[in-house]
Backbone as ProteinMPNN parsed JSONL, in Angstrom:
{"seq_chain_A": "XXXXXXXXXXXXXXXXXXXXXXXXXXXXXXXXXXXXXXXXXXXXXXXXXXXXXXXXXXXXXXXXXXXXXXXXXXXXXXXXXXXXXXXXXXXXXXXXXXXXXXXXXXXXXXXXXXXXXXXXXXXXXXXXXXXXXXX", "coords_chain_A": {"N_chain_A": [[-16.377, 97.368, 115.413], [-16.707, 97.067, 118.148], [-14.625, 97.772, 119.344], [-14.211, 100.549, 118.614], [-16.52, 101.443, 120.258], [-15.511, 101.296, 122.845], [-12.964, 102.662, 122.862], [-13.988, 105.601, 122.546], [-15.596, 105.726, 124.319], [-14.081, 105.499, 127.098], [-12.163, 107.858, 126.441], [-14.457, 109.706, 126.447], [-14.822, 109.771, 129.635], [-12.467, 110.819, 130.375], [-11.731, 113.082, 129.922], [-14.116, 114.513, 131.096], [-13.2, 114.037, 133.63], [-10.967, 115.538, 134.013], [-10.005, 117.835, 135.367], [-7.36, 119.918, 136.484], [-5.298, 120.209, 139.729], [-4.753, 122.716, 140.495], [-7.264, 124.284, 140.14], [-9.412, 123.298, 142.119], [-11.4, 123.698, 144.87], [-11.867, 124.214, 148.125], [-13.579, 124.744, 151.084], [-12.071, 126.724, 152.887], [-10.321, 127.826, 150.733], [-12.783, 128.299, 148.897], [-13.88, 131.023, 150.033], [-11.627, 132.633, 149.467], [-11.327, 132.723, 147.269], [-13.178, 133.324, 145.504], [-15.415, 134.681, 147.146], [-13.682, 136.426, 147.949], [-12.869, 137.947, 145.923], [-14.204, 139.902, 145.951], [-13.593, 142.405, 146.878], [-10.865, 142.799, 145.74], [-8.892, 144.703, 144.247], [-8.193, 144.662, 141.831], [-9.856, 144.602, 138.237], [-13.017, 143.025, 137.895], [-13.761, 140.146, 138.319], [-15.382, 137.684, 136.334], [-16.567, 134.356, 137.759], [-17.304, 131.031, 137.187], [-18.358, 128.322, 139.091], [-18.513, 125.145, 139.605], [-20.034, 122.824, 141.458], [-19.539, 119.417, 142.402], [-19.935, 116.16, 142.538], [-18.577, 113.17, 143.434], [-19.986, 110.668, 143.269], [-21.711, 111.272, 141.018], [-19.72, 111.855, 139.047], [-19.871, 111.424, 135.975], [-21.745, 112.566, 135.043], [-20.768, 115.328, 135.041], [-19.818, 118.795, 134.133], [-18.788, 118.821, 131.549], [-17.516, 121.059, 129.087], [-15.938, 122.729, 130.342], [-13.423, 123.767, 130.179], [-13.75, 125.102, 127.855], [-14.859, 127.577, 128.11], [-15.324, 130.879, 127.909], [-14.132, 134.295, 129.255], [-14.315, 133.97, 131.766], [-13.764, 132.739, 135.108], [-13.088, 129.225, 135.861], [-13.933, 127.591, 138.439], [-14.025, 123.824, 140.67], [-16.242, 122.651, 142.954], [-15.412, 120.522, 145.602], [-18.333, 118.847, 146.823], [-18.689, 116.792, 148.819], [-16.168, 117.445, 150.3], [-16.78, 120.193, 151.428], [-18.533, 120.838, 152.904], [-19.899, 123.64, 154.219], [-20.201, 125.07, 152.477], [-21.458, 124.05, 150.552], [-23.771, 124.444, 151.678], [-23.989, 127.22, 152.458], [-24.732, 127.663, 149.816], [-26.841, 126.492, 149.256], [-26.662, 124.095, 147.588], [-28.109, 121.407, 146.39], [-28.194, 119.269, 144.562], [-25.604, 117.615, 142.239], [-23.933, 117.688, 139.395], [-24.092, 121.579, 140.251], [-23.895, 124.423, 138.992], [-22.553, 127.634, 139.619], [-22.611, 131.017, 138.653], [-20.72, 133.99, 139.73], [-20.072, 137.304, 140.263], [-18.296, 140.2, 141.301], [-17.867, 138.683, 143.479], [-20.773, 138.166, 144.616], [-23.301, 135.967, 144.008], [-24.906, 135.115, 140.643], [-26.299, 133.512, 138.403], [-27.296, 130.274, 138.257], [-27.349, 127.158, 137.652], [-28.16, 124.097, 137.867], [-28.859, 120.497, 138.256], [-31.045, 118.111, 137.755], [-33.389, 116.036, 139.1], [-33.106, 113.887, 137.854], [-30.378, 114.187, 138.055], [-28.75, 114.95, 135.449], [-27.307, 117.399, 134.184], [-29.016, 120.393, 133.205], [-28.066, 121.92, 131.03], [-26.291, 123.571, 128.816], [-22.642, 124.414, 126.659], [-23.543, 126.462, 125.412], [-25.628, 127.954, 126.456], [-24.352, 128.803, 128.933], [-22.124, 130.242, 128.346], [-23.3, 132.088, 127.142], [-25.028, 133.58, 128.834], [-22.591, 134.196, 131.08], [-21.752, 136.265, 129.175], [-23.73, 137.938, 128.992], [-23.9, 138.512, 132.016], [-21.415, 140.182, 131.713], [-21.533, 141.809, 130.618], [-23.752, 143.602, 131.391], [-22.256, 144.685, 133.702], [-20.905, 146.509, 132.872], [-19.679, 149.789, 132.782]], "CA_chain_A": [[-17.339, 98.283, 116.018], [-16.991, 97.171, 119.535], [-13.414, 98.852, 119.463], [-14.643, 101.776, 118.461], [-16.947, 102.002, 121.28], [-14.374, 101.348, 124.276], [-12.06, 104.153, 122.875], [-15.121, 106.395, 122.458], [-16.131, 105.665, 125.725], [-12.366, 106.116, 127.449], [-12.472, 109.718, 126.078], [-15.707, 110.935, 127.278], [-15.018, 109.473, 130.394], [-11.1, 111.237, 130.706], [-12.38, 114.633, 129.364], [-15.026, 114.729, 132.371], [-12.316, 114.193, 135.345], [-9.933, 115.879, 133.698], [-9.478, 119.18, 136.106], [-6.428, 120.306, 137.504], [-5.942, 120.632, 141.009], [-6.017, 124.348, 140.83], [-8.814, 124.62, 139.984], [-10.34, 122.782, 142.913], [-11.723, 124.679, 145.699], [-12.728, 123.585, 149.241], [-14.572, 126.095, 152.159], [-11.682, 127.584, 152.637], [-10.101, 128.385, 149.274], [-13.473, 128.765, 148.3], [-13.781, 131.97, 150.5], [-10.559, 133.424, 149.736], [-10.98, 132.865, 145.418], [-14.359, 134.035, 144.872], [-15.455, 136.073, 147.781], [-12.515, 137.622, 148.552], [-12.449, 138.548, 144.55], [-14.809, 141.159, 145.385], [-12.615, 143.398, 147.548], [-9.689, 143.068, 145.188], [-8.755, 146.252, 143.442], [-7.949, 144.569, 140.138], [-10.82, 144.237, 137.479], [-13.876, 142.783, 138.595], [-13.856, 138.748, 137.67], [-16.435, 136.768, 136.654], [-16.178, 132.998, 137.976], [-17.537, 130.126, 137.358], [-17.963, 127.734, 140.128], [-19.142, 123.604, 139.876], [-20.712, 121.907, 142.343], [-19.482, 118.103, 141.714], [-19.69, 115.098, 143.318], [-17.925, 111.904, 142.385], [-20.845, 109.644, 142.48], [-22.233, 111.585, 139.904], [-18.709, 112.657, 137.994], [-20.147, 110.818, 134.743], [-22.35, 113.948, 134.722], [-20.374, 116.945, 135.293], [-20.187, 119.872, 133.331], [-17.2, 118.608, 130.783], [-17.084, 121.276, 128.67], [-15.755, 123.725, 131.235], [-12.39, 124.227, 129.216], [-14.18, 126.521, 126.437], [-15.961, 128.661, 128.692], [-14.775, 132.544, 127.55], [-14.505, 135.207, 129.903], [-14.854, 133.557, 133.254], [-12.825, 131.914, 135.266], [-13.8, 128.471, 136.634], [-13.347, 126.19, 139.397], [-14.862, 123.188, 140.916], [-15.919, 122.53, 144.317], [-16.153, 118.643, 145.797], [-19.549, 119.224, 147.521], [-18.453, 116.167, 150.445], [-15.102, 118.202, 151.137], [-17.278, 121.39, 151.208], [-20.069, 121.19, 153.522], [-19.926, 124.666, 154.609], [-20.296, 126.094, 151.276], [-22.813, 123.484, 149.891], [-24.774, 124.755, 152.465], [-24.042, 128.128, 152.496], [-25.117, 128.008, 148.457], [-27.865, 125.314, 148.66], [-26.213, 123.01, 146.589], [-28.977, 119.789, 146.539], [-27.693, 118.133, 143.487], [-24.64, 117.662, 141.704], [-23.779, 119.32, 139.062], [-24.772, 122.575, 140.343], [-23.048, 125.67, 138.204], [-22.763, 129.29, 140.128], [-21.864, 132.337, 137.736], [-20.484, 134.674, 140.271], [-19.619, 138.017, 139.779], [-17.587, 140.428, 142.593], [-18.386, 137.894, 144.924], [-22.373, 137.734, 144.194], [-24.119, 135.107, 142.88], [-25.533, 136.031, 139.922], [-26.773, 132.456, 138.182], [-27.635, 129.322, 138.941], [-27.384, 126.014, 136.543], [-28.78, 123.166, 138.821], [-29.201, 119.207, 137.829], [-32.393, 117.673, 138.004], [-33.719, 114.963, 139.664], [-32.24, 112.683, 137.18], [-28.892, 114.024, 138.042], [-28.286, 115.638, 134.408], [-27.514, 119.219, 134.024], [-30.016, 120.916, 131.939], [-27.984, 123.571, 130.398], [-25.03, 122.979, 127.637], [-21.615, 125.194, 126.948], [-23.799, 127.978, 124.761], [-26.305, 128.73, 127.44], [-23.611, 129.337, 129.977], [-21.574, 131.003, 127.842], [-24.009, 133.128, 126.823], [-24.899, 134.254, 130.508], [-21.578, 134.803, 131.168], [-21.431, 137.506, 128.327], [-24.849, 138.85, 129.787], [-23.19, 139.16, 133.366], [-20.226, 140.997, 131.929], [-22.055, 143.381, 129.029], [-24.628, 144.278, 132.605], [-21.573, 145.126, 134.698], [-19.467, 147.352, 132.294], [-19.928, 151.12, 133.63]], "C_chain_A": [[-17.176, 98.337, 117.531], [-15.481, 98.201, 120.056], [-13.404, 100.218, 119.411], [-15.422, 102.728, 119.707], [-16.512, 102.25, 122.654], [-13.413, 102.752, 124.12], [-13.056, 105.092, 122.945], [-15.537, 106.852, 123.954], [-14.882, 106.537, 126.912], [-12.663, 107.371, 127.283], [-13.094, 110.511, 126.78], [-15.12, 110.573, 128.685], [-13.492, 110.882, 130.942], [-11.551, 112.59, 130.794], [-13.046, 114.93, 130.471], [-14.365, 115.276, 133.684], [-11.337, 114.555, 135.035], [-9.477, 117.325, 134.061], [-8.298, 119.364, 137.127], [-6.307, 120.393, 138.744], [-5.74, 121.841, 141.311], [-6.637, 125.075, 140.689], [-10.14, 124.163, 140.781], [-10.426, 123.834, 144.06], [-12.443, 124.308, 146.871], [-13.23, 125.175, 150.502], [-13.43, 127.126, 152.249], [-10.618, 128.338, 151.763], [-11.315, 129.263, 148.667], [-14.313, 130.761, 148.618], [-12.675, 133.317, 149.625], [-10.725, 134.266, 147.995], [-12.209, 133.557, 145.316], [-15.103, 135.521, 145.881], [-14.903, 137.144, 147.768], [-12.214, 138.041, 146.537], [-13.15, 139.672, 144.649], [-14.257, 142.103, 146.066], [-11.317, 143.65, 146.446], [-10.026, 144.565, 144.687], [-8.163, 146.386, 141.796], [-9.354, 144.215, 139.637], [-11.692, 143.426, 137.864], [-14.02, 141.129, 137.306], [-15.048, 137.995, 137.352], [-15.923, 135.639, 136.628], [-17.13, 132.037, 138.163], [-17.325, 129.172, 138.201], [-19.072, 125.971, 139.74], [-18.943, 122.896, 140.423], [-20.658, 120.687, 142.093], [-19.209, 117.13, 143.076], [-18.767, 113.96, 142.799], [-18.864, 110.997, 142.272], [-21.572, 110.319, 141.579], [-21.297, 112.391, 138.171], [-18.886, 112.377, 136.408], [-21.325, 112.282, 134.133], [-22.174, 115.322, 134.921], [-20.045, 118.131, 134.118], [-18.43, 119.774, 132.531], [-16.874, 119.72, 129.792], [-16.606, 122.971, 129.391], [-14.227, 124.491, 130.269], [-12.223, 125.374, 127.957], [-14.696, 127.664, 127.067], [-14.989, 129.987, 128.296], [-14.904, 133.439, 128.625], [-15.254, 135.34, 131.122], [-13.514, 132.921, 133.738], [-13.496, 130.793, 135.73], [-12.825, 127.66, 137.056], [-14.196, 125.547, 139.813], [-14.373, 123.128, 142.475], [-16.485, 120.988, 144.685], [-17.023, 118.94, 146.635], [-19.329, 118.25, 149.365], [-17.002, 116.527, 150.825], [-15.592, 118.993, 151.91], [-18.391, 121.519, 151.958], [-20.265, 122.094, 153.924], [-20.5, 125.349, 153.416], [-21.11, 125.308, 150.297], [-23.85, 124.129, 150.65], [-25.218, 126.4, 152.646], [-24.798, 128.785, 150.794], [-26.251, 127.348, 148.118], [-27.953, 124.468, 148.191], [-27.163, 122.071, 147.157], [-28.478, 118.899, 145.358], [-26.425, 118.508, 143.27], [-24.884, 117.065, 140.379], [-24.739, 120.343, 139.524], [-23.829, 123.653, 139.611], [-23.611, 126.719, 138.919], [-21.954, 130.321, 139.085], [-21.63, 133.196, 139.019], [-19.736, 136.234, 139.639], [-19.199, 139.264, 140.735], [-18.313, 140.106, 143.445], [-19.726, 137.796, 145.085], [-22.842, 136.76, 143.223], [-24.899, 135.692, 141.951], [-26.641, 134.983, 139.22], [-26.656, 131.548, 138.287], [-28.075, 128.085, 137.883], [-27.426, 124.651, 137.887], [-29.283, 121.409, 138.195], [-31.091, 119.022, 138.289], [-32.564, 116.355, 138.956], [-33.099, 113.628, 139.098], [-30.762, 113.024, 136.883], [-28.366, 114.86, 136.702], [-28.509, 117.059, 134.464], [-28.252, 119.348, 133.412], [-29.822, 121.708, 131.313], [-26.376, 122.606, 129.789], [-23.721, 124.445, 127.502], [-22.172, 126.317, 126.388], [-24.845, 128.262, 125.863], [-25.618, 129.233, 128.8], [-22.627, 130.196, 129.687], [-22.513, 132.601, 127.73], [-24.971, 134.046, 128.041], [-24.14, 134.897, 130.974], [-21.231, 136.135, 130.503], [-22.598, 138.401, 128.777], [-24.171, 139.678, 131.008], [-22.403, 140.507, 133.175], [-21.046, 142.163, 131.089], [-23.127, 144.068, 130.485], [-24.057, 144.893, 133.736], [-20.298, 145.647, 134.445], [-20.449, 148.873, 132.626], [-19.996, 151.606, 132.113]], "O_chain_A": [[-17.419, 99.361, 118.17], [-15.424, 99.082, 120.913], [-12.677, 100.95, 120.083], [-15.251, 103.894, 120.063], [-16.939, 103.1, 123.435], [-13.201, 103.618, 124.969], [-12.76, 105.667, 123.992], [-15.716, 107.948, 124.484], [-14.857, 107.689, 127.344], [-13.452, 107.947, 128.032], [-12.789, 111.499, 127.45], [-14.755, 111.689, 129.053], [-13.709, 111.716, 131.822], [-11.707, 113.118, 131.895], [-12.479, 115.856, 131.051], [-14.607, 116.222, 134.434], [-10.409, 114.041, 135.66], [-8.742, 117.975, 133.318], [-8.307, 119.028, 138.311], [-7.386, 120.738, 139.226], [-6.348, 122.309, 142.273], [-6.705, 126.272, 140.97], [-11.321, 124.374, 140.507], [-9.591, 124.733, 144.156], [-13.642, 124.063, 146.733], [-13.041, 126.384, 150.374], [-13.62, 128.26, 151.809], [-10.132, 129.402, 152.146], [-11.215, 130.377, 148.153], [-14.959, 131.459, 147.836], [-12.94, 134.481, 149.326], [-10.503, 135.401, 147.574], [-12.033, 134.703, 144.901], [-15.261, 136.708, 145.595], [-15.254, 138.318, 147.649], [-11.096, 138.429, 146.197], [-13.013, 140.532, 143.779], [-14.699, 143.121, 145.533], [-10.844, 144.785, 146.402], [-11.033, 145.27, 144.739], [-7.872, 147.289, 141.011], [-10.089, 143.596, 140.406], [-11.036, 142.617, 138.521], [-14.25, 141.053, 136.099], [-15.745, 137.678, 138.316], [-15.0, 135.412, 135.845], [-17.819, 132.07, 139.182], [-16.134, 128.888, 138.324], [-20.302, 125.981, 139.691], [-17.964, 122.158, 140.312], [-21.661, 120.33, 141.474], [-18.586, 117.283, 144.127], [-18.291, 114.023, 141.666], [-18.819, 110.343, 141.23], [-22.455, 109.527, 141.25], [-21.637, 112.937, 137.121], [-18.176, 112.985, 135.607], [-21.498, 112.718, 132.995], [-23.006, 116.229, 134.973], [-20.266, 117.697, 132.987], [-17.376, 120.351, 132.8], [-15.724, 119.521, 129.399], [-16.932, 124.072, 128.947], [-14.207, 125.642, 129.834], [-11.343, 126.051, 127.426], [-14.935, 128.688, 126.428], [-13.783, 129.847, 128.498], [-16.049, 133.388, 129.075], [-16.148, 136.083, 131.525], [-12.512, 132.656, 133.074], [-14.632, 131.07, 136.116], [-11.743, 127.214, 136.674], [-15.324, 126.024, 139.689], [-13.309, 123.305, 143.069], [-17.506, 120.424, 144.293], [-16.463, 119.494, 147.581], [-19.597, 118.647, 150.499], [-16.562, 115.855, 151.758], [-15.225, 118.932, 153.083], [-19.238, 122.351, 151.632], [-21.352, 121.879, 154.46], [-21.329, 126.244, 153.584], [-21.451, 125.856, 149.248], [-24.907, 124.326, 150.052], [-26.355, 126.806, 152.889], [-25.236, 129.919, 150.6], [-26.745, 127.439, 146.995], [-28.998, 123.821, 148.126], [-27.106, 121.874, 148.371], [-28.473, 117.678, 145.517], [-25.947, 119.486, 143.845], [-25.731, 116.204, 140.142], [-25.95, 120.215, 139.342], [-22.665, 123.426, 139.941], [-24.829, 126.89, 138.981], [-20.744, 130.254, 138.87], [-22.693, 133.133, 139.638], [-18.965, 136.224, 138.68], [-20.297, 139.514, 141.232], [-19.152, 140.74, 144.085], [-19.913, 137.066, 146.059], [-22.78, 136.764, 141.994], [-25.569, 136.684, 142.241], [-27.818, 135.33, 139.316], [-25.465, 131.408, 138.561], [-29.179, 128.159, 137.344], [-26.518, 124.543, 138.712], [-30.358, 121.438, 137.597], [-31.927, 119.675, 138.912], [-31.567, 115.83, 139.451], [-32.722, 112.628, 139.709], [-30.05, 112.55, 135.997], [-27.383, 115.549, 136.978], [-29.527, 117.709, 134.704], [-28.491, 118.354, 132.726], [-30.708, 122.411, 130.828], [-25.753, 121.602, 130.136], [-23.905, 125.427, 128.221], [-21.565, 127.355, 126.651], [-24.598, 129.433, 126.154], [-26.208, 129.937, 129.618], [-22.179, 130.922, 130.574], [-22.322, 133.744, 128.145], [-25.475, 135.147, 127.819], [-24.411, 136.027, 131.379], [-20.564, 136.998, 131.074], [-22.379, 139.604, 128.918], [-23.943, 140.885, 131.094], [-22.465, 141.521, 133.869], [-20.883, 143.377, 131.216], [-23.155, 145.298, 130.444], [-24.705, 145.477, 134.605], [-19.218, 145.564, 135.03], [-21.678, 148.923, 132.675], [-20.204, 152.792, 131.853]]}, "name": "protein", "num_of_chains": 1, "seq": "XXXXXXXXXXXXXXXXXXXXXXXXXXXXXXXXXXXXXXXXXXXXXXXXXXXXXXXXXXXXXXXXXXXXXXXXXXXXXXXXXXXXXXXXXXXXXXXXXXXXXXXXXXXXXXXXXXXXXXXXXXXXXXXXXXXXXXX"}
């Protein structure tokens, strides 16, 4: 049993910090990828953006990998002080749905640090955003 729980553990833990680095995004990346998405002249993106810290990486938004019909990236909030600030970020995890370059929603931890929202309520936002911003 106790074997069981160390590999168990391992897993969740890998799965969590397991983002590429490009998919990271500091002040000024974070300008260039999401803002600057709303000037483009290709198709209008929606992007996911999370607000993560590392003392709280045991609670970040792991199932970012399934998300449909977004793109996402994360931003390290103590690289990023320009753009924590410019977004409000107070906790970590914070989740921004963006959509040409406007915030649109807002997934925010609590006081006890845990997100309060799971992969079908962000999903299912995401498909809101886009079904509210087809012509």
């Amino acid at each position: 049993m106790k074997n069981f729980i160390l590999i168990l553990f391992t897993t969740v833990c890998f799965s969590q910090s397991d983002v590429p680095s490009e998919y990271w995004l500091d002040d000024k990346s974070f300008e260039d990828t999401v803002i600057g998405s709303a000037f483009d002249d290709s198709e209008s993106e929606t992007i996911l953006v999370e607000f993560w810290a590392e003392f709280n990486a045991k609670n970040c938004f792991a199932d970012w990998k399934k998300i449909e019909n977004a793109t996402y990236y994360r931003v390290n909030i103590a690289d990023s002080p320009k753009t924590k600030k410019q977004y409000r970020v107070r906790m970590a995890p914070t989740l921004i749905l963006f959509k040409n370059g406007e915030k649109q929603a807002v997934f925010k931890a609590g006081l006890d640090l845990l997100l309060p929202t799971d992969l079908k309520e962000v999903q299912e936002t995401i498909n809101e955003i886009n079904k509210a911003n087809k012509f």
